[in-house]
PAKETI-154477 format. One record per residue (C-alpha): residue in one letter; x, y, z. Coordinates in Angstrom, 1 decimal, always signed. Example, Ala and Ser with C-alpha at 12.3 -4.5 7.8 and 13.67 -1.06 7.14 Angstrom:
BEGIN
(r A,(+12.3,-4.5,+7.8)),
(r S,(+13.7,-1.1,+7.1)),
This chain:
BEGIN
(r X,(-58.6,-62.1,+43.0)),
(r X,(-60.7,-59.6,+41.6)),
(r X,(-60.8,-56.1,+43.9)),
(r X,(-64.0,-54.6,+44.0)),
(r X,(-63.3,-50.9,+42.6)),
(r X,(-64.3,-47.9,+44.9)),
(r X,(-67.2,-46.1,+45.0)),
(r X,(-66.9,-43.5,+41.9)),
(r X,(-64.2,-45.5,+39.9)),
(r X,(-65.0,-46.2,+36.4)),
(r X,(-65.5,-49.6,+35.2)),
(r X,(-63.9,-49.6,+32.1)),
(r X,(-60.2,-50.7,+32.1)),
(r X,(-60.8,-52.1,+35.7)),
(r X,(-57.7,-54.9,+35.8)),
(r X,(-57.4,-57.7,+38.5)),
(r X,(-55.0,-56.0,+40.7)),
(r X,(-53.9,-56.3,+44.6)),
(r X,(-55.4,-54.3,+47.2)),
(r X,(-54.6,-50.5,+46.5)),
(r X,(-51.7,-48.7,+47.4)),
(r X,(-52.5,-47.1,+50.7)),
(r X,(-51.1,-43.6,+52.0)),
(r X,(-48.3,-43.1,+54.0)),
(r X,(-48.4,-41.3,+57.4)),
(r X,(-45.4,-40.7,+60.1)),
(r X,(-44.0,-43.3,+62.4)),
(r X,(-46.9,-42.8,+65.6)),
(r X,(-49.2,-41.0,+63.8)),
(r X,(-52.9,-41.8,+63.1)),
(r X,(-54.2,-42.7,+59.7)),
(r X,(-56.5,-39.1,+58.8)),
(r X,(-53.6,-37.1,+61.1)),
(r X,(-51.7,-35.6,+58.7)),
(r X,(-53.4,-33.1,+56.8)),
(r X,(-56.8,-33.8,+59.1)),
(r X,(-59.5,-31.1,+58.9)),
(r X,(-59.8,-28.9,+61.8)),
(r X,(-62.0,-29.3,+64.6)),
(r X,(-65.4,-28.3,+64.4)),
(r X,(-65.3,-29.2,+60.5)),
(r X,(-68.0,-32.2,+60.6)),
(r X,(-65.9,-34.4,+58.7)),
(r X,(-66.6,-38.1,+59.5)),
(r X,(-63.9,-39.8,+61.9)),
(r X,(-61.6,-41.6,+60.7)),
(r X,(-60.6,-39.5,+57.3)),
(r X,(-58.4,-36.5,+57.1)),
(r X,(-57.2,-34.1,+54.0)),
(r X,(-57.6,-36.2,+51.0)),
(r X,(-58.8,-39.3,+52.7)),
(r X,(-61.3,-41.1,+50.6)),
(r X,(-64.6,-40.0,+52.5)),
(r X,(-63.9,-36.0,+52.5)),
(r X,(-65.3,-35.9,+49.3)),
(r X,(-62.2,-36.1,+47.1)),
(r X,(-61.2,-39.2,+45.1)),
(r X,(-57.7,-40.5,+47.5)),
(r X,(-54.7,-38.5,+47.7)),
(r X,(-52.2,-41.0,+46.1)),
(r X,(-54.7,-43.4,+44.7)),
(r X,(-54.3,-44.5,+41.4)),
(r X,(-55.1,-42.5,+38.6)),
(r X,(-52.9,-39.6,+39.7)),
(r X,(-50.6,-40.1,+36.3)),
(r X,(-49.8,-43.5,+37.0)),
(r X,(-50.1,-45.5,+33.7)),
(r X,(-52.9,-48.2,+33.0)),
(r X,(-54.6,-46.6,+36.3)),
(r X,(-58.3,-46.0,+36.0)),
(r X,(-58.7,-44.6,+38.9)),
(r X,(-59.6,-40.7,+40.0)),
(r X,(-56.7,-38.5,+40.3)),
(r X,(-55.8,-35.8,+42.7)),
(r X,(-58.7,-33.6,+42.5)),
(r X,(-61.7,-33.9,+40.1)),
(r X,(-61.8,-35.2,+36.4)),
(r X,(-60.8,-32.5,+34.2)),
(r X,(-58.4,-30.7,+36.6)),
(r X,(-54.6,-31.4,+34.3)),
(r X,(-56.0,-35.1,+33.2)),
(r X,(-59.3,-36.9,+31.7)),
(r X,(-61.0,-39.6,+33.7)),
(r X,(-59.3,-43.0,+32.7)),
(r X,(-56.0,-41.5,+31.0)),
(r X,(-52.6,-41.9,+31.8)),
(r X,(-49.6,-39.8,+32.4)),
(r X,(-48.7,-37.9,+29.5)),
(r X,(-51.9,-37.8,+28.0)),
(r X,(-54.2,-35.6,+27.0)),
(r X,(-54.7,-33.5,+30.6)),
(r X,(-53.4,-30.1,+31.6)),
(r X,(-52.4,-27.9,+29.0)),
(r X,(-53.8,-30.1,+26.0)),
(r X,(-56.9,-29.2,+23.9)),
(r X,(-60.6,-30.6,+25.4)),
(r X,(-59.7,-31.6,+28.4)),
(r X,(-58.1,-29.4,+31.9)),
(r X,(-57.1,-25.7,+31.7)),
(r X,(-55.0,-24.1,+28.8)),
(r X,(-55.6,-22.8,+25.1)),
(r X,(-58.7,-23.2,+23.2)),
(r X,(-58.4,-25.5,+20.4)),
(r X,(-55.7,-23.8,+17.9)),
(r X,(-53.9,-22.1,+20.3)),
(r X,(-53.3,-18.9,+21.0)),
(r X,(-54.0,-16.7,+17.8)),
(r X,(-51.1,-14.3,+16.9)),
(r X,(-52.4,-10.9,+16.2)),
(r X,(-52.6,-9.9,+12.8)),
(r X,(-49.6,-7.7,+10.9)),
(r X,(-49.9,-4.4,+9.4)),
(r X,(-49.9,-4.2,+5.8)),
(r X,(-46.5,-2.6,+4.5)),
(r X,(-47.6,-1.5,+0.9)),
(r X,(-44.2,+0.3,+0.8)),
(r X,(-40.6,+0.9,+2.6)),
(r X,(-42.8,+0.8,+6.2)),
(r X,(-45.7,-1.1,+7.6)),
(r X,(-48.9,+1.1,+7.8)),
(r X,(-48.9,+1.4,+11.6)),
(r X,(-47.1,+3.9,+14.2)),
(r X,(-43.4,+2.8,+13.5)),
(r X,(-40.3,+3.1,+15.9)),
(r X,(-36.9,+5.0,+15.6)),
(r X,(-35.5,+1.9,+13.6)),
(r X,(-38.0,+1.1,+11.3)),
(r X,(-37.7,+5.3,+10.2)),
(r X,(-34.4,+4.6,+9.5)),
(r X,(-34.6,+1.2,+7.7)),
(r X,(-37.4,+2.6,+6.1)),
(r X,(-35.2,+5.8,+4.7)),
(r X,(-32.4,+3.6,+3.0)),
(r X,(-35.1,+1.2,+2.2)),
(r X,(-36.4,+3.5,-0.2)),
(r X,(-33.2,+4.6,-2.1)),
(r X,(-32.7,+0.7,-2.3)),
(r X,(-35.9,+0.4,-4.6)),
(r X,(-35.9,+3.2,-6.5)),
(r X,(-32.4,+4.9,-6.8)),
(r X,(-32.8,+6.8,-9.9)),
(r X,(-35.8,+9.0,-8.2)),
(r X,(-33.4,+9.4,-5.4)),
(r X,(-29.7,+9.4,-5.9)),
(r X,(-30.8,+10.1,-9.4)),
(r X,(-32.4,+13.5,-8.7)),
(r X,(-30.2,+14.5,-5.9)),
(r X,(-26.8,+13.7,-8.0)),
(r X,(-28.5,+15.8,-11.6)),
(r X,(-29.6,+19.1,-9.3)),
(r X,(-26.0,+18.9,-6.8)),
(r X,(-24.3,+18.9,-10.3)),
(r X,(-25.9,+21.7,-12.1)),
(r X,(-25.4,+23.3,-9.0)),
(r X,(-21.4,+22.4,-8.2)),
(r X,(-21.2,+23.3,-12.1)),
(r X,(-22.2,+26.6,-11.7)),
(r X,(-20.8,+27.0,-7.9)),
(r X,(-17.4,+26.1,-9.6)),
(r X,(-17.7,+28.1,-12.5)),
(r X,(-17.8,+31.3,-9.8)),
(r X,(-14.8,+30.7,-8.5)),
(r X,(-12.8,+29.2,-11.1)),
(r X,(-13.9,+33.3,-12.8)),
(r X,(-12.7,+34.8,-9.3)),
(r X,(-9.0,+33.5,-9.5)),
(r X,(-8.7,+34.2,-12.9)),
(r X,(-10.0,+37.6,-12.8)),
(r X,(-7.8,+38.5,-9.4)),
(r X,(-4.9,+36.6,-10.6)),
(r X,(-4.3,+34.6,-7.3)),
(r X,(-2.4,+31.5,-7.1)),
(r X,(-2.1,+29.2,-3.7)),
(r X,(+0.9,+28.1,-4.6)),
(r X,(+3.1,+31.7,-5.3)),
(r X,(+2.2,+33.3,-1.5)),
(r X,(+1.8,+36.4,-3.2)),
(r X,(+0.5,+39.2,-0.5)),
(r X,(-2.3,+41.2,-1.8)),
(r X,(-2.2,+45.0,-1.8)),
(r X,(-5.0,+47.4,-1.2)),
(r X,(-6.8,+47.2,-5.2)),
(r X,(-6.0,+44.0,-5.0)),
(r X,(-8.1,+43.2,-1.8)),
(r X,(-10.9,+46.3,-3.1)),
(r X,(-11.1,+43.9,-6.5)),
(r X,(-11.4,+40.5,-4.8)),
(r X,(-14.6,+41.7,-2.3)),
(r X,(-16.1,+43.4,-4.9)),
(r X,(-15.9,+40.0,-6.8)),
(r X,(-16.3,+37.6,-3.9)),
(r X,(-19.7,+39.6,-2.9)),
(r X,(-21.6,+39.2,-5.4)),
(r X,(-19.9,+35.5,-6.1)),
(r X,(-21.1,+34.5,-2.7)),
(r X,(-24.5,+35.8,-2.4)),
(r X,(-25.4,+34.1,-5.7)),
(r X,(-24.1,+30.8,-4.4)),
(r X,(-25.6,+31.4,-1.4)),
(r X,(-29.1,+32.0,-3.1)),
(r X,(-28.2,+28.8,-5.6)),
(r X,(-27.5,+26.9,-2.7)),
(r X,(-31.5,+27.5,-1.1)),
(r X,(-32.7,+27.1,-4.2)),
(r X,(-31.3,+23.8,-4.7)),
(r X,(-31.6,+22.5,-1.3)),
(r X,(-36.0,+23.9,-1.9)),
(r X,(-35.8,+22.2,-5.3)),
(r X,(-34.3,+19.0,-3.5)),
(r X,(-36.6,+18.5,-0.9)),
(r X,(-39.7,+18.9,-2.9)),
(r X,(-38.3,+16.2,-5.5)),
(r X,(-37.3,+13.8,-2.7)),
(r X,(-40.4,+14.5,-0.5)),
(r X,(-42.3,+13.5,-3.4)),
(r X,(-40.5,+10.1,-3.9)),
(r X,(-40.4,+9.1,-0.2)),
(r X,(-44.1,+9.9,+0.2)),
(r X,(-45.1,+7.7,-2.7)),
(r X,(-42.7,+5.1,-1.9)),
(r X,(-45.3,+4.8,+1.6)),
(r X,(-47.8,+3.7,-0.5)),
(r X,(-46.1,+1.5,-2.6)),
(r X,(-45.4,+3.5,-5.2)),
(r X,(-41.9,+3.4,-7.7)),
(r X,(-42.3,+6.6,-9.6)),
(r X,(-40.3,+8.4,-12.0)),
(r X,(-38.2,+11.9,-11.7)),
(r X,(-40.7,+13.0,-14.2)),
(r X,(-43.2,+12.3,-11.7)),
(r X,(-42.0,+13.5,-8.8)),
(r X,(-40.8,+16.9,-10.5)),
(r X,(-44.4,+17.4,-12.1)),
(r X,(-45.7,+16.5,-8.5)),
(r X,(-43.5,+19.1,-7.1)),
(r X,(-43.2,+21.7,-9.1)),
(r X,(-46.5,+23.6,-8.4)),
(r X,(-45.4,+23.0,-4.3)),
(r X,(-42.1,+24.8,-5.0)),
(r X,(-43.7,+28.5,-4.0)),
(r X,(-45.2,+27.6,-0.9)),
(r X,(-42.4,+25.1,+0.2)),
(r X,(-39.7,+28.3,-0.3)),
(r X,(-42.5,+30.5,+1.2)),
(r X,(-42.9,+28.2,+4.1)),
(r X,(-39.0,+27.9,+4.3)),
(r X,(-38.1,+32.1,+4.4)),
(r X,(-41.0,+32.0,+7.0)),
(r X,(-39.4,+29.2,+9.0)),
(r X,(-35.7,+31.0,+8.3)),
(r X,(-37.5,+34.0,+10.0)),
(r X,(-38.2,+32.2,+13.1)),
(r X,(-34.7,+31.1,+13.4)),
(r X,(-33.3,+34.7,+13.0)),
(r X,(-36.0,+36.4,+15.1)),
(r X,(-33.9,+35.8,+18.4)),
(r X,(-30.4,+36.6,+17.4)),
(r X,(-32.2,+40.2,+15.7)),
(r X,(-33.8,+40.6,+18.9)),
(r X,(-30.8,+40.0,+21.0)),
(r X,(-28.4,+42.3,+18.9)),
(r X,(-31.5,+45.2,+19.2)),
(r X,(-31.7,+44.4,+23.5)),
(r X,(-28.2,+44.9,+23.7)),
(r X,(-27.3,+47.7,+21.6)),
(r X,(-30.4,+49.5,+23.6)),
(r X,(-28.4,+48.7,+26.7)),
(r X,(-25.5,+50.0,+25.1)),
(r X,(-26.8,+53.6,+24.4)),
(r X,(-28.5,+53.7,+27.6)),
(r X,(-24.7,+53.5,+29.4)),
(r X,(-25.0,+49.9,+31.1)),
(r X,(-21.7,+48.9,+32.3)),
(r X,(-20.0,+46.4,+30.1)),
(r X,(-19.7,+43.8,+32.0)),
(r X,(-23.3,+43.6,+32.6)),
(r X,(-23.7,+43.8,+29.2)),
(r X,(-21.4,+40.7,+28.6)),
(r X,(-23.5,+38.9,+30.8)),
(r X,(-26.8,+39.9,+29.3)),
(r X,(-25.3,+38.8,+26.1)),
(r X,(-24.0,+35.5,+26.8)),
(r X,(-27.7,+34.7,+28.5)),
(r X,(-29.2,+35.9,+25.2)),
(r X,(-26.9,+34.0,+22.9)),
(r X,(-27.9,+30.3,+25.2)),
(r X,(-31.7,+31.5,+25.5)),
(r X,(-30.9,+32.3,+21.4)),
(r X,(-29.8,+28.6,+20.4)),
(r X,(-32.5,+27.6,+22.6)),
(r X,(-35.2,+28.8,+20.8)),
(r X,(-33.6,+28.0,+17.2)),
(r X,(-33.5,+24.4,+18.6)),
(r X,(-37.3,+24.9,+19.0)),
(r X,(-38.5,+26.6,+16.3)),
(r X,(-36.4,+24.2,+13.7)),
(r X,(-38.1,+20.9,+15.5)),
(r X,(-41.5,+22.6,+15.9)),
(r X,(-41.2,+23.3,+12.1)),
(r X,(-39.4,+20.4,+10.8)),
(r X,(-42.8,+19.0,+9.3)),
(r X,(-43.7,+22.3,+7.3)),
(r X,(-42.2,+20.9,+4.0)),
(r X,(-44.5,+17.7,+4.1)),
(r X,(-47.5,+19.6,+4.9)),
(r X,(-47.1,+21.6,+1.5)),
(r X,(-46.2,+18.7,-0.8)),
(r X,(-47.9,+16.1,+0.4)),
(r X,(-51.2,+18.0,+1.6)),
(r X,(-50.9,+20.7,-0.7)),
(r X,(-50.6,+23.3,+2.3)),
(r X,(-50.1,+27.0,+1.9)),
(r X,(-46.7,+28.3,+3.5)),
(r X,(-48.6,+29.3,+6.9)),
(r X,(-51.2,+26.4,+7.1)),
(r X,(-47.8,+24.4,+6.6)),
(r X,(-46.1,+26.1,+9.4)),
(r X,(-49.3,+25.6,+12.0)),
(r X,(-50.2,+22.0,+10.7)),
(r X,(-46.1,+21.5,+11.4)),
(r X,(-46.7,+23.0,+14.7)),
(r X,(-49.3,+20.7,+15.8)),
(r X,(-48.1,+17.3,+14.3)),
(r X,(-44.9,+18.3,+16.9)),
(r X,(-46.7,+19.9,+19.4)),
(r X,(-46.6,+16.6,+22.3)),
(r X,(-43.9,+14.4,+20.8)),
(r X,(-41.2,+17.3,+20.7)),
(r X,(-38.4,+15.3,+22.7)),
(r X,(-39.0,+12.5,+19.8)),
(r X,(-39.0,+14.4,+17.1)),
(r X,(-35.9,+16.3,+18.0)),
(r X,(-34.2,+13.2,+19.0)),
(r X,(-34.5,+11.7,+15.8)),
(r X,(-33.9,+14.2,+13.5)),
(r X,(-30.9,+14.9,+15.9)),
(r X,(-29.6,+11.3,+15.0)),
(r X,(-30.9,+11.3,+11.3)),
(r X,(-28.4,+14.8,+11.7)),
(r X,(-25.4,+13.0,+12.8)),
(r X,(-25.4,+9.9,+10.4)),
(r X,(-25.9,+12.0,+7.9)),
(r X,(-22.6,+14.6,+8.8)),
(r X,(-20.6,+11.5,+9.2)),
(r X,(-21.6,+9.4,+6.1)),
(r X,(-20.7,+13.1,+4.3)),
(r X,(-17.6,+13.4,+6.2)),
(r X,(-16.5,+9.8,+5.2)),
(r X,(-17.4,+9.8,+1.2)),
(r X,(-15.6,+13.5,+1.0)),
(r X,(-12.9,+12.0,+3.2)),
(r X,(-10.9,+10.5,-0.5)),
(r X,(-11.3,+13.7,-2.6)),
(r X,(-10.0,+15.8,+0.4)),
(r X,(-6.7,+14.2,+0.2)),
(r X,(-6.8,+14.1,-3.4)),
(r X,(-7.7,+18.2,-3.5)),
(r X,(-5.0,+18.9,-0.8)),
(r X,(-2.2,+16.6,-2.9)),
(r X,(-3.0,+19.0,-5.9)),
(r X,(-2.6,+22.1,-4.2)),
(r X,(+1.0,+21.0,-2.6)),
(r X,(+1.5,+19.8,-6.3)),
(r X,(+2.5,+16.4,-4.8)),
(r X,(+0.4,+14.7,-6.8)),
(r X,(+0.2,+13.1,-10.5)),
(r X,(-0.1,+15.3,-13.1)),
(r X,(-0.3,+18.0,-10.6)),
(r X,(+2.3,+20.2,-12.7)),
(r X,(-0.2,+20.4,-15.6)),
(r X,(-3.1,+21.7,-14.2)),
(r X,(-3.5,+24.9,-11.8)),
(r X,(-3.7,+23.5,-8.2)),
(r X,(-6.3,+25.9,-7.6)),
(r X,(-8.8,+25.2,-10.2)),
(r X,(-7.9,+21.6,-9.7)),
(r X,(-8.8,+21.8,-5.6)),
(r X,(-12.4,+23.6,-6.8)),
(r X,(-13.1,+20.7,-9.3)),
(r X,(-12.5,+17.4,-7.3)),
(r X,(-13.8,+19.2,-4.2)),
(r X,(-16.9,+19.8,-6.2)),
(r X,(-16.4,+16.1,-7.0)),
(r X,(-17.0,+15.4,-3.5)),
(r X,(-19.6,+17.7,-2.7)),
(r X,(-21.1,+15.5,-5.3)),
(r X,(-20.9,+12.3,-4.2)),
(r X,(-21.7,+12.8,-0.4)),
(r X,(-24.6,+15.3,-1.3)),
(r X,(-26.4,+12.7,-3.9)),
(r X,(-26.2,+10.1,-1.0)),
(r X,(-27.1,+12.1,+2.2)),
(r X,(-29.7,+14.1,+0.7)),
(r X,(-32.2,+11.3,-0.2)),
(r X,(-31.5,+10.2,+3.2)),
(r X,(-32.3,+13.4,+5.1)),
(r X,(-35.4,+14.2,+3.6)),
(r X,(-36.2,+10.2,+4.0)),
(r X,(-36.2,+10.3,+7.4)),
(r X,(-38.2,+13.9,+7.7)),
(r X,(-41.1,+12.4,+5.3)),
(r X,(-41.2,+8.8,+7.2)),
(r X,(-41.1,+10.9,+11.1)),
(r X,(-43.9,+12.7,+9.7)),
(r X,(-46.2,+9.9,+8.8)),
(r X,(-45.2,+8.2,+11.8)),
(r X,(-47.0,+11.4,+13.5)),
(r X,(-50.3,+11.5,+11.6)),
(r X,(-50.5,+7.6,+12.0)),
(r X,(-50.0,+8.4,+16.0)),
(r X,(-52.0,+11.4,+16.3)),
(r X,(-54.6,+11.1,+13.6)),
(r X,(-55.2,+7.4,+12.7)),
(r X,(-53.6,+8.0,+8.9)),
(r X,(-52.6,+4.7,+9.4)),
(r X,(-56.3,+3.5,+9.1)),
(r X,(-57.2,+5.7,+6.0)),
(r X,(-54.1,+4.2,+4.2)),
(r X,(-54.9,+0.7,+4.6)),
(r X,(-58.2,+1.4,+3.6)),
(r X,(-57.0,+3.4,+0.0)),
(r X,(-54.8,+0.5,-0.5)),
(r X,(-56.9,-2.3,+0.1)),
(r X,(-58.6,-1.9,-3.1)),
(r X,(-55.5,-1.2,-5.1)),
(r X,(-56.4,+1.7,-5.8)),
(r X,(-53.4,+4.5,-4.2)),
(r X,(-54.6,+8.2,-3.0)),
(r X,(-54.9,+10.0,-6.3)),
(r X,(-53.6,+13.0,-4.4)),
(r X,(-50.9,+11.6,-2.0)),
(r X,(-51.7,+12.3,+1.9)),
(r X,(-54.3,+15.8,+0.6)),
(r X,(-57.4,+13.2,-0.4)),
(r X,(-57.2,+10.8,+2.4)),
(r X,(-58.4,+11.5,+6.1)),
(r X,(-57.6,+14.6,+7.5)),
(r X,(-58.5,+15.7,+11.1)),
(r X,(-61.2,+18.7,+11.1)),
(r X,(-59.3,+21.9,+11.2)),
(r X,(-56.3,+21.1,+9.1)),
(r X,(-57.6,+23.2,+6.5)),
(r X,(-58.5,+22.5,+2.6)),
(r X,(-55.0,+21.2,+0.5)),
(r X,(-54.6,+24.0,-1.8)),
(r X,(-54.3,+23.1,-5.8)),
(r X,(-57.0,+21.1,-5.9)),
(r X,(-60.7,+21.4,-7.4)),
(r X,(-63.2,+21.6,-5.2)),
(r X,(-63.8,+18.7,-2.6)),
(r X,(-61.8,+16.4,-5.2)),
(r X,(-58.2,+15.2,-5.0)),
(r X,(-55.9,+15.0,-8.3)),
(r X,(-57.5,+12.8,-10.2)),
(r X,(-61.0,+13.2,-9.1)),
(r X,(-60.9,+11.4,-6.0)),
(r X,(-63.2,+12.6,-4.1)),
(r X,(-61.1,+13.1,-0.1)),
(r X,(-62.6,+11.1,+3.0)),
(r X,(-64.6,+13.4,+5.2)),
(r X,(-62.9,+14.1,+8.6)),
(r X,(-64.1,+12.4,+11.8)),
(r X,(-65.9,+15.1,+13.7)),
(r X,(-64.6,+16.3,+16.4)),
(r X,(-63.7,+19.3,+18.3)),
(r X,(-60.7,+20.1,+16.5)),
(r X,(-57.1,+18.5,+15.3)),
(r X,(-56.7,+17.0,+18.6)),
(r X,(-59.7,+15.3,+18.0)),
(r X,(-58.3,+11.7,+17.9)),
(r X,(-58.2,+9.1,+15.2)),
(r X,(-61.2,+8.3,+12.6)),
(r X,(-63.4,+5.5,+13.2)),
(r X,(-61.7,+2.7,+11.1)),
(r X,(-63.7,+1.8,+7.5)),
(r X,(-65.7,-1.2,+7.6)),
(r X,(-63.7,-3.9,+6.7)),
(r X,(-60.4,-2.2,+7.4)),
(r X,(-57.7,-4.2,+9.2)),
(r X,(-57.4,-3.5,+13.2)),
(r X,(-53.6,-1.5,+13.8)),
(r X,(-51.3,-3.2,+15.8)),
């Protein structure tokens, strides 16, 4: 027979079917008991929760995912299914019909451009480091390249020193001769002058390096592969101000320990017992390394400021100080750990030519009868000064010029005045000097006028009340960062 459908049922698919499946209700209970509205709800007799009546299509009618049902569902069309549809169709969850996405789905947020060795947004510890051996990866001979030519004119001439220091004093590691008084008088009046000019060499190099590699890095940002030609004609007019800005910053690091020494040796004269003295001192020297420890972090930017802004040695120092000034526990953590990869990855490569050096002075090794052990110890230790130098290096000042970014793309929005420049193609014709710069950072020396390099003319700051001013507004057009 054909069953009449209930009120609200739609006629299309109606199927001649026996009487519907009615609901369930305990052993002695009423039919509209379970799950009855209170009392004092004017609902009709007769119909409880989900009763046909209290304005709800039946609880367990048809319809509620039972195939080839056109009947209502639990709850109102729409709610997890589509009037006439079966279970598994399209209902809760599905485009058009119920709760869930919008048609598409949900739309993954867009990723940063990454012109270079790092995307062009505020980076993590991981992506700093990636993004320092990234860059020796694409361009070795601007890296290892540079760093392996200047450590080798420098070992050549380092060596040379002492290989003119035995020969001159005569000494021999192997003969365990004991030195008398000329002797010793002759060797410190040649050792002097020996070390303080490989001391000098030394700063100069390690100056010379970290404009050279500072320069790479910093192009590398943008995308950039350049040559050592480049990168020393970038940073040769830095060099001044970058050893300026270093003395200055060597300053700050000796200021405590010259003001400790002066304390105590005023406490000294003035008769304070020497205990007390002790005391004072081994505060000083902990307050001392202290300070260094802040100074050095607080500072660690100043080379960056002056090659890639073009900074003078004390605008370096300040802009340094303020890049640092709220992520200090950051900052020092990572150059802490870029510290101690670097001090084992040395350790490691100048592990080989230590054994090798120490077989030629106990004239155990090879050959080791033809050559002087001592001259032979200087060379292939200079071997592996080398060879841990030319790959450490690049990765030090890697990780200094990619932290520092990371700052300005925190602090100041760089990150948004990057992907604009490199949207069109078109690279900062002055590094980071010609794009944004908060208001207060001061004018990159070097340049003409209001233009960068190559006549680009800079992007004028956002205006604000000073560096802590908070990112630029982002160029129409330019790409959200994420």
């Amino acid at each position: 027979m054909t069953d009449t459908p209930p009120a609200g049922a739609g006629g299309a698919g109606d199927q001649e079917q026996g009487p519907p499946p009615q609901p369930w209700f305990p052993p002695g209970s009423q039919p509209g008991g379970y799950g009855q509205a209170p009392p004092g709800a004017n609902v009709p007799p007769g119909t409880g929760y989900g009763q046909p009546g209290y304005g709800q299509p039946g609880y367990g009618q048809p319809g509620y995912g039972q195939p080839g049902a056109g009947q209502p569902g639990y709850g109102p069309p729409g709610y997890g299914q589509a009037p006439g549809s079966a279970y598994g169709q399209p209902g809760y969850g599905r485009p058009g019909a119920g709760y869930g996405p919008p048609p598409g789905g949900w739309a993954s947020p867009p990723q940063a451009p990454k012109p270079g060795v790092i995307p062009l947004r505020p980076i993590a510890v991981g992506e700093i480091l990636d993004g320092a051996f990234t860059s020796i990866r694409r361009n070795p001979k601007a890296t290892l390249g540079i760093a392996a030519v200047v450590l080798t004119i420098s070992a050549v001439i380092t060596t040379g020193l002492e290989v003119v220091l035995l020969s001159q004093l005569g000494l021999n590691t192997g003969t365990g001769r004991t030195l008398t008084g000329a002797q010793l008088a002759g060797m410190l009046a040649v050792v002097i002058p020996s070390g303080l000019t490989a001391l000098i060499l030394a700063f100069i190099v390690q100056i010379l390096l970290t404009g050279l590699l500072t320069a790479v890095v910093g192009r590398s940002v943008l995308g950039d592969r350049i040559t050592a030609g480049d990168a020393w004609r970038i940073a040769l007019p830095r060099l001044p101000a970058l050893l300026l800005a270093t003395l200055l910053t060597g300053l700050a690091l000796i200021g405590p320990w010259a003001g400790l020494a002066v304390v105590l040796i005023a406490l000294g004269v003035a008769g304070l017992p020497g205990g007390l003295l002790i005391a004072i001192g081994f505060l000083g020297v902990i307050a001392s390394v202290v300070l260094d420890v802040w100074f050095w972090t607080m500072f660690s930017m100043s080379a960056a400021a002056v090659v890639l802004e073009r900074q003078g040695p004390a605008r370096a120092l300040g802009r340094s100080w303020r890049l640092v000034r709220k992520s200090f526990w950051r900052v020092f953590g990572i150059l802490l750990l870029a510290g101690i990869i670097v001090l084992v990855a040395s350790s490691v490569l100048r592990l080989p030519f230590t054994v090798i050096s120490a077989a030629f002075s106990s004239g155990s090794a090879p050959f080791a009868e033809a050559v002087r052990p001592g001259v032979a110890s200087l060379v292939i230790g200079a071997v592996g000064g080398i060879v841990a130098g030319a790959i450490t290096q690049p990765i030090s000042a890697g990780v200094t010029v990619l932290l520092y970014v990371d700052l300005r793309m925190r602090r100041e929005g760089l990150d948004l005045a990057l992907q604009t420049a490199t949207g069109d193609g078109q690279p900062p014709a002055d590094d980071f000097a010609s794009v944004w710069r908060p208001a207060g950072a001061g004018r990159p020396t070097g340049t003409a006028g209001a233009t960068g390099a190559a006549g680009a003319a800079p992007t004028a700051p956002w205006p604000g009340p000073g560096p802590e001013a908070g990112p630029s507004p982002p160029a129409e057009g330019a790409p959200p960062t994420w």
